[in-house]
C-alpha positions in Angstrom: -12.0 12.3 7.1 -8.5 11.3 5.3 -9.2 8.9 2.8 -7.5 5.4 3.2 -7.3 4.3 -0.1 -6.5 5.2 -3.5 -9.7 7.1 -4.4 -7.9 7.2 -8.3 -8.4 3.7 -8.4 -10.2 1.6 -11.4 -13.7 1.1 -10.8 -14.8 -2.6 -10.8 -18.5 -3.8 -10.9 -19.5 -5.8 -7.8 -22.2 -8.0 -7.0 -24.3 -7.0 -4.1 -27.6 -8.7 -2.6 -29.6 -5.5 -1.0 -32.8 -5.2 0.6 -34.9 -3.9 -2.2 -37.5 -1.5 0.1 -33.7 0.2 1.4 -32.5 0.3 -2.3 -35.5 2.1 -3.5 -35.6 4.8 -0.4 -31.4 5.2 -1.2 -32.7 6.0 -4.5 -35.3 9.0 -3.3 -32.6 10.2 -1.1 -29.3 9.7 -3.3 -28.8 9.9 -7.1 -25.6 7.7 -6.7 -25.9 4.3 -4.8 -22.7 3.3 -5.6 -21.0 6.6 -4.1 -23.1 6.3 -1.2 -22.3 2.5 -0.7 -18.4 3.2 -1.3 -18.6 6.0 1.6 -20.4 3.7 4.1 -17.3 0.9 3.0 -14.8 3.4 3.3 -15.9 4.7 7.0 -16.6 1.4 7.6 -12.7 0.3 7.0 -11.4 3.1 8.9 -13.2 2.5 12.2 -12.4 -1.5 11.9 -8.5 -0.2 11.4 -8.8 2.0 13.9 -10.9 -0.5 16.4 -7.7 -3.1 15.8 -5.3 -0.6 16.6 -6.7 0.3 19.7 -7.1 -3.2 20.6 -3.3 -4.0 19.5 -2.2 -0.7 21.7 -4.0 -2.2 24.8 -2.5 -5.4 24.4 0.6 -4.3 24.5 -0.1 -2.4 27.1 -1.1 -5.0 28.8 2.3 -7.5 27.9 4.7 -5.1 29.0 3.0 -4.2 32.1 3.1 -7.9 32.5 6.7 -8.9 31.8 7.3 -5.7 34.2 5.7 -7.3 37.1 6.9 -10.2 36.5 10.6 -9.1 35.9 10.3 -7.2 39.6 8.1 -9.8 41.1 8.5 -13.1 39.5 6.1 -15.8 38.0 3.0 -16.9 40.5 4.2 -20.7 40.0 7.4 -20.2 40.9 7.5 -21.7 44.5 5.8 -24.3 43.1 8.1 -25.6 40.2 9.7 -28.8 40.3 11.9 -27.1 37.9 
């Protein structure tokens, strides 16, 4: 996977509130928590950006197939306006 963000980037220190059984079992499996927990973030970020995009794509899908319709067949409320 293409990184999305500047992996050259300072390190900061973070305050996180973790389940201590999951902490100690990340430990046996991982020598690096921090690496492990900025790979979950970083996958993490990319399927939310990639969710949102989908979601914008369908929307405006959606909107122009609207305004399409309604360009051929007009608005519902039409032949009821008192406009």
């Amino acid at each position: 996977m293409k990184a999305t963000f500047n992996s050259e980037a300072r390190k900061r220190p973070v305050n996180l509130t973790l389940n201590e059984d999951l902490v100690v079992q990340v430990r046996g499996l991982a020598d690096n928590l921090s690496g492990v927990v900025e790979s979950l973030l970083a996958d993490y970020v990319e399927h939310e950006r990639e969710q949102r995009l989908a979601k914008a794509s369908t929307v405006a899908a959606t909107v122009s197939m609207w305004n399409a319709f309604n360009a051929k067949h007009g608005s519902f409320a039409d032949e009821y306006s008192s406009l």
